[in-house]
C-alpha positions as CSV (number, residue, x, y, z in Angstrom):
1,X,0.0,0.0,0.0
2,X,1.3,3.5,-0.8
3,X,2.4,6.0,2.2
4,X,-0.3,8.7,2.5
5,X,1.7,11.2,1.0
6,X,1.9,9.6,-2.4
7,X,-1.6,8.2,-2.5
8,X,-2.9,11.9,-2.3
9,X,-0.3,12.8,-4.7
10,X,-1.6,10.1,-7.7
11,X,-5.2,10.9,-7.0
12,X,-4.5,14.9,-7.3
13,X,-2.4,14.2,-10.5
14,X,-5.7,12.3,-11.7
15,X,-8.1,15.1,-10.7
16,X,-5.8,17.4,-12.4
17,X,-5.7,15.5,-15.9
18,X,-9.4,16.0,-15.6
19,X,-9.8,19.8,-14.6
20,X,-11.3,19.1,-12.1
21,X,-9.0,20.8,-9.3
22,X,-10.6,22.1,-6.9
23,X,-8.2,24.6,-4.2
24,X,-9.0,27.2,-1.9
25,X,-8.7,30.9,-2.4
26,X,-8.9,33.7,0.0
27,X,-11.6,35.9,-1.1
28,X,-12.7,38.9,1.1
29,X,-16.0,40.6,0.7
30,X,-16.0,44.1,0.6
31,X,-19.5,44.6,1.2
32,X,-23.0,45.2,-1.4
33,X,-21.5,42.9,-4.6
34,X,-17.7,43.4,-4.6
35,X,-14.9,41.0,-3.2
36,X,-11.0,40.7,-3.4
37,X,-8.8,37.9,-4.7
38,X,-5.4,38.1,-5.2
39,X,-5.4,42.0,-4.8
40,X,-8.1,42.5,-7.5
41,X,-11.5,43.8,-7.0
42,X,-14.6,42.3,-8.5
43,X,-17.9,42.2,-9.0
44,X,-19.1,38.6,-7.7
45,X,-21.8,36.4,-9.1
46,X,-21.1,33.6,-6.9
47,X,-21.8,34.6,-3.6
48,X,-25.8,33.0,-2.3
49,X,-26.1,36.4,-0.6
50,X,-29.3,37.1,-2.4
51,X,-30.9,39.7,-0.2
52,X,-27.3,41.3,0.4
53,X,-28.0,41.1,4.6
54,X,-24.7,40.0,5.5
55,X,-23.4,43.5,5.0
56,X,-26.6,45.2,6.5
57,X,-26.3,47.9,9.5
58,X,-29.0,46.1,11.4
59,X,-27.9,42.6,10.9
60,X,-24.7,43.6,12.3
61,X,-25.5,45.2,15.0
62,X,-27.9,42.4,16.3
63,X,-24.6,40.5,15.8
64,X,-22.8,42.8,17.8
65,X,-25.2,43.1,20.6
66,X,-25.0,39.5,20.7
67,X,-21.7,38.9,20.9
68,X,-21.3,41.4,23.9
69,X,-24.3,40.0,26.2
70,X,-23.2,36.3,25.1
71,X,-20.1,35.6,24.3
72,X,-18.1,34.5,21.3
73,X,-19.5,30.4,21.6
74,X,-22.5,28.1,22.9
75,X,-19.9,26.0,25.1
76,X,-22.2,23.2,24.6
77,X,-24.7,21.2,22.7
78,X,-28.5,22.5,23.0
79,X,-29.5,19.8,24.6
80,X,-26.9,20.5,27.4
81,X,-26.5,24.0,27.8
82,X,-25.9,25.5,24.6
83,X,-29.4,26.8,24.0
84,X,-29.5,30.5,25.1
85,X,-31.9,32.2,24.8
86,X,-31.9,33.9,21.3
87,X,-33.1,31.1,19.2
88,X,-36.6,31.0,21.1
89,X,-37.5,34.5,18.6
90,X,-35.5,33.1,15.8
91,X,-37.7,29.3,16.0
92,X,-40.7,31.4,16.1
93,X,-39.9,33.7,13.1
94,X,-39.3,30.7,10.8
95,X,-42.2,28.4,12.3
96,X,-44.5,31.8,11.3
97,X,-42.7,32.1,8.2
98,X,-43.2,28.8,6.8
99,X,-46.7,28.2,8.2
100,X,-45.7,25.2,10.8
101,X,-46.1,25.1,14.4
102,X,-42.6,24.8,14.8
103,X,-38.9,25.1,13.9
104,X,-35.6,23.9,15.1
105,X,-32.4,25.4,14.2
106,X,-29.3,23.2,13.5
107,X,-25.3,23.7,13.4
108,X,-26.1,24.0,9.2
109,X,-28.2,23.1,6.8
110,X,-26.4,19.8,6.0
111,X,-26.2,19.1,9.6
112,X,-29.9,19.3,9.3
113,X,-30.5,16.5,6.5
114,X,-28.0,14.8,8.3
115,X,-30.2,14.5,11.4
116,X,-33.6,15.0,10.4
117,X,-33.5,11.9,7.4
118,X,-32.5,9.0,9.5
119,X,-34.9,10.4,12.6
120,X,-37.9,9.8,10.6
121,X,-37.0,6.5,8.4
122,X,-34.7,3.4,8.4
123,X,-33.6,0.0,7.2
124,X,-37.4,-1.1,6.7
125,X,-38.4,1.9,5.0
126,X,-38.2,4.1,1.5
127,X,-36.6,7.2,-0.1
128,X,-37.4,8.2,-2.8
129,X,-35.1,11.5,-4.1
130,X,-35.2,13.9,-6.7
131,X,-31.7,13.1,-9.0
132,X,-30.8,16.5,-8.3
133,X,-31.3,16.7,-4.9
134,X,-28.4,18.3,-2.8
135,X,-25.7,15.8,-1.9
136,X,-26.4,16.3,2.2
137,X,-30.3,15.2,1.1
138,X,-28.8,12.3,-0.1
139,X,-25.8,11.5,2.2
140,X,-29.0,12.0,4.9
141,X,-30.6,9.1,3.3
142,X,-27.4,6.9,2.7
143,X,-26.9,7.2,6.7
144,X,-30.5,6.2,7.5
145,X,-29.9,2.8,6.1
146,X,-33.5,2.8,4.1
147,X,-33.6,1.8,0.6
148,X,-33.0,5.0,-1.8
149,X,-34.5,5.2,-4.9
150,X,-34.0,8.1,-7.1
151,X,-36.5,9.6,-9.5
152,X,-36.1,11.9,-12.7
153,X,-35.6,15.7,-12.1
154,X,-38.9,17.1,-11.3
155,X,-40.5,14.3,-12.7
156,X,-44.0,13.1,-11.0
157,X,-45.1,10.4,-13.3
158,X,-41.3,8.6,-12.6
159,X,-42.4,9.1,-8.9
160,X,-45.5,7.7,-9.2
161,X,-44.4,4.9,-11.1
162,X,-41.4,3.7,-8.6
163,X,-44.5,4.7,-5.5
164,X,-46.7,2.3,-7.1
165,X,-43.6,-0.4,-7.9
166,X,-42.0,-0.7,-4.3
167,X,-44.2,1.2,-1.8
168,X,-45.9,-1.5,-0.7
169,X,-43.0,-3.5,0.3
170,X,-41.5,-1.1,3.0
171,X,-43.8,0.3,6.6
172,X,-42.3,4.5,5.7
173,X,-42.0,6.6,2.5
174,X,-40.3,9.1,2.7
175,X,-40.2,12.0,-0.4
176,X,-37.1,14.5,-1.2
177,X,-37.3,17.5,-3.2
178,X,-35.5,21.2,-3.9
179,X,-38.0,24.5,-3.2
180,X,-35.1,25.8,-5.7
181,X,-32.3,23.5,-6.9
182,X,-28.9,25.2,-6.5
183,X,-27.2,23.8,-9.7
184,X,-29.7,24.8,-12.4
185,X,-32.2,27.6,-10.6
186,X,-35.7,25.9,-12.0
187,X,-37.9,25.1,-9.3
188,X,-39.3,21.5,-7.6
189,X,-43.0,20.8,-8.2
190,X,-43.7,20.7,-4.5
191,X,-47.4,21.3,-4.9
192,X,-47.9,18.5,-7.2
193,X,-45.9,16.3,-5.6
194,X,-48.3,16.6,-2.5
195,X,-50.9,14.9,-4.5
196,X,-48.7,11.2,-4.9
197,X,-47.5,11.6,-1.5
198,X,-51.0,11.7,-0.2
199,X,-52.3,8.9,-2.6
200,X,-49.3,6.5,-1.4
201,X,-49.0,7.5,2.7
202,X,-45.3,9.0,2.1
203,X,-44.3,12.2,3.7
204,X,-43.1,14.7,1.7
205,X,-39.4,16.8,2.8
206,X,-38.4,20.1,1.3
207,X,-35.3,21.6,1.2
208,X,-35.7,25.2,1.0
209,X,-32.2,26.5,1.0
210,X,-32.2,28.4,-2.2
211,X,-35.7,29.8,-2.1
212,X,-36.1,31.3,1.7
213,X,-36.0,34.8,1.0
214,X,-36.6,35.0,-2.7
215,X,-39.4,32.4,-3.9
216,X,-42.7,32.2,-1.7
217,X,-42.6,29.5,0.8
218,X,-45.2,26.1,-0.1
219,X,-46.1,24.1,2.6
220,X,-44.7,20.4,3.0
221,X,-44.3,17.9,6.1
222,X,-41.0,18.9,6.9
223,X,-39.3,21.8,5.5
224,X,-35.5,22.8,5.9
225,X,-33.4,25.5,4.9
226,X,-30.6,27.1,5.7
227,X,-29.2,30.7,7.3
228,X,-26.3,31.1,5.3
229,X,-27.8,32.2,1.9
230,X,-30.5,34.6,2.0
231,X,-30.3,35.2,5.7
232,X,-27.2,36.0,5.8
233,X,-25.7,34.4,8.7
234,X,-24.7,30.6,9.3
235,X,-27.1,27.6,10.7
236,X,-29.6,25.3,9.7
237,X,-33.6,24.6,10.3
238,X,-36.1,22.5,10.2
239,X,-40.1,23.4,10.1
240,X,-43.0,21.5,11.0
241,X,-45.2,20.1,13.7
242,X,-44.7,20.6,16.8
243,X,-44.8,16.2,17.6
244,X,-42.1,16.4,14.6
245,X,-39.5,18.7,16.5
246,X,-39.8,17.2,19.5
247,X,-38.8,14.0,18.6
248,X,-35.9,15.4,16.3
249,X,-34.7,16.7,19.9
250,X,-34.6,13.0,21.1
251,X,-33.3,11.9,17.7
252,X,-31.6,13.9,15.1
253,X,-27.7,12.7,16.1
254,X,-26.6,16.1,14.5
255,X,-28.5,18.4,17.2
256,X,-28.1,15.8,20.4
257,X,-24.1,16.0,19.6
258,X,-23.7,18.7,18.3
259,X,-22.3,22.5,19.6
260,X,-25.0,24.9,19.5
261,X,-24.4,28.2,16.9
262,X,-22.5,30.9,18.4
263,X,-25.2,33.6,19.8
264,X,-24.1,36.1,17.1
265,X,-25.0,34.0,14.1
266,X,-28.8,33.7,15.7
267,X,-29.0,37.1,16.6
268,X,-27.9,38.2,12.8
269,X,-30.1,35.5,11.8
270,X,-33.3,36.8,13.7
271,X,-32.8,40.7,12.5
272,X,-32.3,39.7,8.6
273,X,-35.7,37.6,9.1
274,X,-37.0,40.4,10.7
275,X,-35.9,42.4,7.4
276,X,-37.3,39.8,5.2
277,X,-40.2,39.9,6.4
278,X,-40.9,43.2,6.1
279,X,-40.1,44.1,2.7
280,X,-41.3,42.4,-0.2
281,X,-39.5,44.7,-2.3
282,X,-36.1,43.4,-1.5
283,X,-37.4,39.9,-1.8
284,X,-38.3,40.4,-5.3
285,X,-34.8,42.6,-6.4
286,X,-32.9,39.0,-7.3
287,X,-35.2,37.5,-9.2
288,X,-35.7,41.0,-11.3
289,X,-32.0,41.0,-11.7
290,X,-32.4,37.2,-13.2
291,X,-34.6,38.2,-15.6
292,X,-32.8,41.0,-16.8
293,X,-29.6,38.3,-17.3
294,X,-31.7,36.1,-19.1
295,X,-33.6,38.5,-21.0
296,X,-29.7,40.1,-22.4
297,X,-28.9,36.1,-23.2
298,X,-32.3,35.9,-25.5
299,X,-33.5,33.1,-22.8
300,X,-36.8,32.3,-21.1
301,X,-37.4,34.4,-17.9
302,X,-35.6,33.1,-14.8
303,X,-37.7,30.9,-12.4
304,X,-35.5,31.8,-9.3
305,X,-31.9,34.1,-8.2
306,X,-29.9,31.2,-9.9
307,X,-29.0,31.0,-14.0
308,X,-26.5,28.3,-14.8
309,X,-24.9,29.0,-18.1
310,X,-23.8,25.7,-19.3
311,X,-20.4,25.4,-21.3
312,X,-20.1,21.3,-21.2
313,X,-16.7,20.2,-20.2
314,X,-14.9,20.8,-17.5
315,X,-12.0,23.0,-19.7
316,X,-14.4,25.1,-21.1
317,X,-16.0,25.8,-18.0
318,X,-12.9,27.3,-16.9
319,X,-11.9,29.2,-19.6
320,X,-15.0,31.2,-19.7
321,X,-14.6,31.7,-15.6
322,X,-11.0,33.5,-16.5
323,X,-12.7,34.8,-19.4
324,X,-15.3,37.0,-16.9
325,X,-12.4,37.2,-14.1
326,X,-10.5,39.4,-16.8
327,X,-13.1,41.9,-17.3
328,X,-13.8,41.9,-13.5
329,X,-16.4,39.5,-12.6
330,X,-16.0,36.6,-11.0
331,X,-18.4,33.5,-11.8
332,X,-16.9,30.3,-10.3
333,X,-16.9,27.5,-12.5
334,X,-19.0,24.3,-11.5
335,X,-17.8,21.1,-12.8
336,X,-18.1,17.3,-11.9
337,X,-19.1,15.5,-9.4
338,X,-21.0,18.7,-8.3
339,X,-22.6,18.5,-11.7
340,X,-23.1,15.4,-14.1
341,X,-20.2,15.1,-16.7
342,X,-20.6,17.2,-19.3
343,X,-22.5,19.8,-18.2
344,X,-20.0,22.3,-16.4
345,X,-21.1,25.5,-15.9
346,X,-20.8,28.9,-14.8
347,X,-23.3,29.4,-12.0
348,X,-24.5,32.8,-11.9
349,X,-26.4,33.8,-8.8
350,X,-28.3,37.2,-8.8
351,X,-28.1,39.6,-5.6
352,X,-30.7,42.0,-4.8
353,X,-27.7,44.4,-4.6
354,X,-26.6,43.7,-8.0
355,X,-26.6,47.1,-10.6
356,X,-27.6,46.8,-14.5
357,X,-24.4,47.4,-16.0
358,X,-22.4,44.2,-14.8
359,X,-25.5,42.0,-15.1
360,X,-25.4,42.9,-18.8
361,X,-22.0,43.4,-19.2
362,X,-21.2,39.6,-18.2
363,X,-23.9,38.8,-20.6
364,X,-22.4,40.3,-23.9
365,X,-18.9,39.0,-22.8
366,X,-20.6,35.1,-22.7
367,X,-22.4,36.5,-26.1
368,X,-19.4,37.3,-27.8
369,X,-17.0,35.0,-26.4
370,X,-19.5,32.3,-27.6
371,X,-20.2,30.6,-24.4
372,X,-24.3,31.3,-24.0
């Protein structure tokens, strides 16, 4: 067997031969649109701050306040001691949000599927997932030990057909599905998928990561999101019942062992959902900016903040990335295994903050580069 060193060394000399590198860069956000790499400023189209609240005055100084009264950490797990009290007003925002009885906030949003999927099914039971569900949707359902089945994106009659093929044979169902699926932007048909849910006693789970904020919320069994994208802080939650949370605080491994958020992150958390909630305006602003992308690509309108652009190999995907980052955008490229193989893309994401000229700017650079 090789020594450590060298068996990292082949495999990186394999991922290399493929483009598909992946290192970290130090990037520092200067506030509204703009960060810094390398010494360069630019205009960022990567960053899931859709609502730009990570940067706002009030969020901060909840933050602030926060950090003064509390401390810097939670010392403990929430079931021990590391549930002060900030996230009661947080829990109630997004329970009245999202129209459940109640919430619970995890360490993250994959800390949430992480939990919340094996707490409600196991080895005798059924999952049945959206292909392009989220990979922490799916590693949820790998470490509940139930049989996972996957159906075609968005597709209800290929979830119907594998209900009515193997539901019978196991005591839970269990259904996965995107509000907003972060790779291509379109939205899940969680309405319709109710209706087969219903019909075959499954429960239906939403992941809402991409769309709290920015697409209007629709009402499932359990709902998750995270705090880190249009909230503009860091955490994790899960909406529903009020039977449902309490027995996620008996079971979901990633809250019972897990350190509770530092009482900055929920206080920031609380004041941007605060801000959300009170004006519509800003909550439209991404999804206008979208459009107006689209609109300069000669596309059909954008369904959410997110526009993939799709180049096809992993190469390409990077040229047209350094293509952008030389006229003073960055757009990170998005290759494989985050995306199937030949489909790398640039993944635009739209910022209520955003202003006309780079939107279509970075449109007539992909126009005339030949990349849209």
């Amino acid at each position: 067997m090789p020594s450590l060193r060298d068996f990292a060394r082949g495999q990186l000399a394999r991922t290399a031969q493929q483009s598909l590198t992946r290192t970290v860069r130090e990037t520092e956000r200067l506030g509204r649109t703009r960060v810094r790499r390398g010494g360069q400023d630019y205009v960022s189209f990567s960053c899931n701050d859709y609502l730009g609240l990570t940067h706002h005055p009030e969020v901060i100084a909840a933050a602030r306040a926060a950090l003064e009264r509390y401390g810097t950490g939670a010392a403990a797990s929430r079931l021990v001691t590391g549930s002060h009290p900030l996230y009661a007003e947080l829990e109630r925002l997004l329970a009245e949000l999202k129209g459940t009885e109640a919430a619970r906030v995890f360490g993250s949003g994959y800390l949430a599927n992480l939990g919340v999927i094996p707490a409600l099914v196991g080895k005798n039971d059924l999952v049945l997932a959206d292909r392009l569900c989220h990979a922490c949707m799916y590693d949820g359902a790998r470490l509940s030990g139930a049989t996972l089945l996957r159906f075609a994106h968005n597709d209800l009659e290929h979830c119907r057909e594998l209900l009515e093929e193997h539901r019978a044979r196991f005591e839970r169902c269990l259904i996965l599905t995107e509000t907003v699926f972060s790779m291509d932007g379109d939205r899940g048909p969680v309405e319709d998928l109710m209706g087969p849910a219903r019909a075959w006693d499954a429960w239906l789970m939403t992941d809402d990561a991409h769309g709290l904020g920015t697409c209007p919320a629709i009402a499932a069994d359990v709902q998750m999101g995270t705090l880190s994208k249009a909230v503009g802080s860091y955490g994790g939650y899960v909406c529903g019942s009020s039977e449902l949370i309490a027995w996620l605080d008996n079971r979901a491994r990633s809250l019972l062992f897990a350190t509770g958020l530092p009482p900055a992150s929920v206080a920031a958390a609380t004041a941007a959902l605060r801000i959300i909630r009170a004006d519509p305006e800003l909550r439209q602003k991404p999804l206008e900016h979208a459009r107006r992308f689209t609109t300069a690509l000669g596309r059909p309108p954008a369904a959410s903040p997110i526009v993939p652009v799709i180049v096809g190999e992993a190469e390409r995907a990077l040229a047209a990335s350094a293509m952008l980052e030389r006229h003073g955008l960055l757009v990170v490229a998005i290759r494989p295994p985050s995306v199937p193989p030949g489909t790398a893309r640039l993944r635009f994401t739209f910022s209520a903050l955003h202003e006309p000229e780079p939107i279509e700017r970075a449109a007539a650079l992909l126009k005339e580069q030949g990349y849209a």
